[in-house]
N, C-alpha and C positions, 0 to 999 in steps of 0.2 A: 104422687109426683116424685120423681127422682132430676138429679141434680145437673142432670146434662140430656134430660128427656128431647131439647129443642135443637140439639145437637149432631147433625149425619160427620159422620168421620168415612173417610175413603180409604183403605186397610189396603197398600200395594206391597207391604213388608214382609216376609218371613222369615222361617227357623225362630228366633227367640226375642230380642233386644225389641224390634216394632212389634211385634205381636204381644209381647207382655203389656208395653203400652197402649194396645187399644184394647185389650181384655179389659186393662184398668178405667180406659173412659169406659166402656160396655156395660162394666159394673156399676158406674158411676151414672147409666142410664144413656147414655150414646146412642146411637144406630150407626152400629160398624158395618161396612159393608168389604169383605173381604177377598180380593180379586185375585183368582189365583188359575194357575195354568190346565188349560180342560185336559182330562186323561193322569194328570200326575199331580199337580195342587202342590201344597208347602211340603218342603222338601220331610219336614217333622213328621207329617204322615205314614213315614216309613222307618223311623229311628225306634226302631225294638230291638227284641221284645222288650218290657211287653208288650202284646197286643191288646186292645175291646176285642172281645170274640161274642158274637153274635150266637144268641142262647140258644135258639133255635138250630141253627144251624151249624154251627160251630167254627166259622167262617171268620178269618180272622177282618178286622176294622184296622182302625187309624191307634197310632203308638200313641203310649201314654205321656211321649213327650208333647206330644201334637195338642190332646188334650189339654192339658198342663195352662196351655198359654193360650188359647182361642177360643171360652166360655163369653156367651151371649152377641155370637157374629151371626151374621148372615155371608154364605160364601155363594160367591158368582164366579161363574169358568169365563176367561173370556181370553183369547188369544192374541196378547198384545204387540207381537210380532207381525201381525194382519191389518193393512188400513182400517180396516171397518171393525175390527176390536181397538184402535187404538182409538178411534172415533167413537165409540162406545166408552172407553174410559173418560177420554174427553167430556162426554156430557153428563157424565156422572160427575165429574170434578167441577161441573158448573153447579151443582146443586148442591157439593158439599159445603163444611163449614172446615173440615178438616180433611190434608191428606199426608197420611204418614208412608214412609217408604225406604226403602234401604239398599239399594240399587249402588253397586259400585259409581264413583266418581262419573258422569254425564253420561249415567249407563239410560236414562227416561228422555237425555236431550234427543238421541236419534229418534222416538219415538213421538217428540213432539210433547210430551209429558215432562217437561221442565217444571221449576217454579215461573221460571220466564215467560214461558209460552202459555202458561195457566192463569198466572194473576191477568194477563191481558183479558181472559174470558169472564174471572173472576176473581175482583180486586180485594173481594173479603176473604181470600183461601188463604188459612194458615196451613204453608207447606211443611211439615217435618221430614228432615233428612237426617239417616242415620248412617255411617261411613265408621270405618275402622279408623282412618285420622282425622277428619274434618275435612271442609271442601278447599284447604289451601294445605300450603306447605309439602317440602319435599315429598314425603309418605303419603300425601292423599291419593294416589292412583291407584296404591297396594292395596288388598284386601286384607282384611283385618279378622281375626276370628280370636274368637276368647279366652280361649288357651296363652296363645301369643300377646296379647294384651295387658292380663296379667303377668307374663313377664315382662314384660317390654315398659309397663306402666310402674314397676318397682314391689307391686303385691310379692310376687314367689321371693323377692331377698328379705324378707321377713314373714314370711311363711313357714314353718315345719321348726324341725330340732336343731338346736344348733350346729353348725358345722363340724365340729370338734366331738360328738356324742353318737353313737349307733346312731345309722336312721335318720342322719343329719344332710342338710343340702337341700336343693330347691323343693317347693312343694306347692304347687296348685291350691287351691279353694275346693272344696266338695261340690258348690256349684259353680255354675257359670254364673260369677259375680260380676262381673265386669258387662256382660250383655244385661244381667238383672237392672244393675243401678241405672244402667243408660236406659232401659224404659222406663224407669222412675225418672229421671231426669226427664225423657222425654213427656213424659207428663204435665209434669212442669212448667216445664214449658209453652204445653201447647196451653195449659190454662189461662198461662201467665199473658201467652200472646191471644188469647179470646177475652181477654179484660180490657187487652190495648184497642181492641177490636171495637168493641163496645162506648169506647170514647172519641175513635177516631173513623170508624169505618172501615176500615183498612186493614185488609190482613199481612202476615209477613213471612219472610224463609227462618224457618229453626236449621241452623246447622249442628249437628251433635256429632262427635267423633267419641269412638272408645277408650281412646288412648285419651284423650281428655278429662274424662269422666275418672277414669280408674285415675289417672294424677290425683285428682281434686278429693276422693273418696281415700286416698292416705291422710288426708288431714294432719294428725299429731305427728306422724312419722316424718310429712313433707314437711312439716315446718321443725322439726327436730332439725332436719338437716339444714334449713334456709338458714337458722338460727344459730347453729352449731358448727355448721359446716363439716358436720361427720353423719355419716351415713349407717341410719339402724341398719343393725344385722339381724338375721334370725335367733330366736328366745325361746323358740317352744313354746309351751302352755305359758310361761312364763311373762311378765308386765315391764316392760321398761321401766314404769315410774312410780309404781304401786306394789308390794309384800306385806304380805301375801297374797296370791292374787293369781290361782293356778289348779291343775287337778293334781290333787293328793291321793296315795296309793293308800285301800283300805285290806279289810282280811278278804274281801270276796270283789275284789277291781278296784273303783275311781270316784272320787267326790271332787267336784267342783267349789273350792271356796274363793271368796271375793270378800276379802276385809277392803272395806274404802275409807278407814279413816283409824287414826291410832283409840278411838275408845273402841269400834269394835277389837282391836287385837288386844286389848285389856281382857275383855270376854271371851276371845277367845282362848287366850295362853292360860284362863283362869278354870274353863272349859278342860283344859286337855291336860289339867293337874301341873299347872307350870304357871300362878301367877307371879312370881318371880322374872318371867320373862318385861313383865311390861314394864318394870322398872330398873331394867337392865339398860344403859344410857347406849347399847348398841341397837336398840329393840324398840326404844320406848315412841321414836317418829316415825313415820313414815320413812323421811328422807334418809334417818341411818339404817331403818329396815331394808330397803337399799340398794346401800352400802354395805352392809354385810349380809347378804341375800346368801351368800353361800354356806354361813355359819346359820342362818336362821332356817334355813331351808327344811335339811337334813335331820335339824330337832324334831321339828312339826311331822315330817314323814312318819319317824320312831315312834310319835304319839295316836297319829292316824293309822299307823297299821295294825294296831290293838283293838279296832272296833271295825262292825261293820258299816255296807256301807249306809242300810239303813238303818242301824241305831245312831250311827254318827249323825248322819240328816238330822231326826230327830231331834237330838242332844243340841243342836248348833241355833237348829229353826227356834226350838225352846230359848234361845238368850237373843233370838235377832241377830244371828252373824249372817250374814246371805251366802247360799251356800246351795246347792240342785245337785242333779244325777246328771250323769251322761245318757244319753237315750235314743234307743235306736228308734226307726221311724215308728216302729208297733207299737212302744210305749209311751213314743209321742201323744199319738192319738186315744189312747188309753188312761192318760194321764185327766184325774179329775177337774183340771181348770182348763184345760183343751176340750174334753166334752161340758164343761160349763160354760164355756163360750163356743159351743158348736164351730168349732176348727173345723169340722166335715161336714160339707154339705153333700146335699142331692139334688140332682139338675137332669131335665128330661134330657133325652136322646133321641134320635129319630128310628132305630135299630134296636138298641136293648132298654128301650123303655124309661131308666133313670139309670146316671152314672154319678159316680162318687166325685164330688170335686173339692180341694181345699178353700175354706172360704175367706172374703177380701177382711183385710185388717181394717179396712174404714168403714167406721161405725158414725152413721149422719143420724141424727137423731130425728131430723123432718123429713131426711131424702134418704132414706137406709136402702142399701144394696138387693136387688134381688135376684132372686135364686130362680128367674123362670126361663133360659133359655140353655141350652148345654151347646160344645164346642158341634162347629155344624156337617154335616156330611161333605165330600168335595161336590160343590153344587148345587147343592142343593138349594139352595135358595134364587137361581140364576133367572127362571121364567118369571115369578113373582117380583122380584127388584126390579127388572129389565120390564115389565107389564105397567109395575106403580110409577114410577120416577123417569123412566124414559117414555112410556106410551108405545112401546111395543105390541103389535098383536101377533098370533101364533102365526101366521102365515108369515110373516117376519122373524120372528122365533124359529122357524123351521127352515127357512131360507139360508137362514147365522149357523144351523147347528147342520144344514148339509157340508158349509164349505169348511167344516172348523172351526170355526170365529169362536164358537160359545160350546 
């Protein structure tokens, strides 16, 4: 048994933000049903390379962004542009329990696919909407993409080096964080609204905007400034509130250290032939660590560049200073407690047999995740869902797929 085994979710979302969140019910044991446009599907299908290439034949598949986020779906083609596809979604949102979507600002009201026109059919359907602003306010019409979010939401003015330094000025996230959190968020949510469910009958509209989301996920920063009424700037690797607390340059690249409390930087100043440091009344707190972050800095560097980078590790892991590598994704998965907690799974495919997939960080000890369905061809699952759940027969089935519909 898994933990959302009694669960259908209706998947109208794509690209990243909704589909990361119904991977995550999927995992969680769902039945996602994933509706996407016959002939072309989620736009992600095509953001390569890379490609899956098809061993046999060498025939390139679906990108591995596409991958990435739509493990354990079933996908259904269905043309919702068409009465008799949009009648067909319709009656699959009667039998869900969930349906997630992401459709610019009343872009499902012409089709009849509202929340509105949904709870009428089915008043236990929790609708998740996901929107670049949310469903009010000046900016909800705009389209919203992730890039734009994080700047627009405050990430990139504290991202990167600082202004003043080579290589300083705005700077992005490596991933799309702002689509990432908001399908964790929307998670969240839809769980939090299948508990209200569960007491009341009734299901309800999630509204989630990304601009929203990316606010709420500055945290310390937002409230720096609620607080302060100044506004962080960019720091680099560097910690507004915490020194040491940064990567240090070694004889062969970069160490990560993270002192979080003045007895580690006792250990460490003691570490690096300088206990003298910790009872230097500019060194000895945090809060003057600081303070004179620019006199402390500069020492620490002179010490760290005399060793490498894995004798330093070593040296530091031996006194409990917290401290890691920078790592590119190969060593990621390389890395002894990444394969001790299988980070990489394998998940069948319908083409090349089993593909590599990164595996979910929630570990249920009665309902654990499983690894038996891989992200799904476009369609492939369209006769079989439309057979079980709707009572379709082929002769129906072929009628749908002469005029487009499916």
């Amino acid at each position: 048994m898994r933990a959302l085994d009694d669960i259908l979710v209706l998947d109208l979302s794509r690209v990243l933000a909704g589909p990361f969140c119904t991977q995550m019910l999927a995992d969680l044991g769902a039945r996602v049903i994933k509706v996407e446009k016959p002939g072309s599907g989620d736009d992600t299908r095509g953001w390569g390379p890379p490609f899956l290439t098809d061993p046999e034949t060498g025939e390139k598949g679906d990108a591995a962004y596409y991958l990435a986020a739509n493990r354990g779906k079933h996908s259904v083609t269905i043309d919702m542009a068409t009465p008799e596809g949009q009648d067909l979604v319709r009656r699959l949102a009667a039998r869900a329990d969930v349906l997630v979507e992401n459709y610019k600002l009343g872009g499902l009201k012409k089709y009849g696919l509202d929340y509105e026109s949904l709870k009428e059919i089915n008043p236990r359907l929790v609708y998740c909407s996901i929107t670049g602003f949310g469903q009010d306010g000046p900016y909800a019409p705009r389209a919203g993409y992730d890039f734009m979010i994080q700047a627009m939401g405050g990430l990139m003015s504290v991202t990167g080096e600082k202004d003043a330094l080579p290589g300083g000025g705005p700077q992005k996230a490596g991933i799309a964080i702002a689509d990432l959190s908001t399908g964790l968020h929307a998670v969240i949510a839809v769980l939090a609204a299948l508990n209200q469910r569960h007491r009341t009958g009734r299901g309800q509209h999630i509204d989630l905007g990304l601009l929203d989301v990316q606010v709420a996920m500055m945290t310390n920063q937002a409230m720096t400034y609620l607080v302060s009424g100044d506004a962080p700037a960019r720091a680099g690797n560097g910690h507004a509130a915490i020194v040491p607390y940064q990567a240090f340059p070694t004889a062969d690249g970069h160490l990560i250290i993270a002192v979080g409390n003045d007895g580690q930087f006792a250990k460490l100043a003691d570490e690096l032939g300088h206990p003298e440091w910790a009872a230097d009344e500019r060194f000895t707190l945090n809060r003057a660590r600081v303070e004179h972050r620019d006199i402390l800095i500069p020492l620490i560097e002179a010490e760290t560049r005399r060793y490498g980078s894995a004798q330093l590790l070593d040296a530091l892991e031996r006194r409990q200073i917290p401290s890691g590598p920078i790592n590119t994704m190969d060593k990621v998965f390389a890395d002894p407690q990444a394969q001790a907690r299988d980070l990489r799974r394998e998940v069948p495919h319908a083409t090349a047999g089993t593909i590599p997939t990164v595996a979910s960080p929630l570990r249920l000890s009665d309902s654990p995740v499983a690894y038996d369905r891989g992200p799904p061809l476009l369609g492939e699952h369209t006769d079989s869902v439309l057979i079980e759940l709707l009572g379709l027969d082929a002769a129906a089935l072929d009628a749908l797929r002469a005029k487009g519909v499916v």
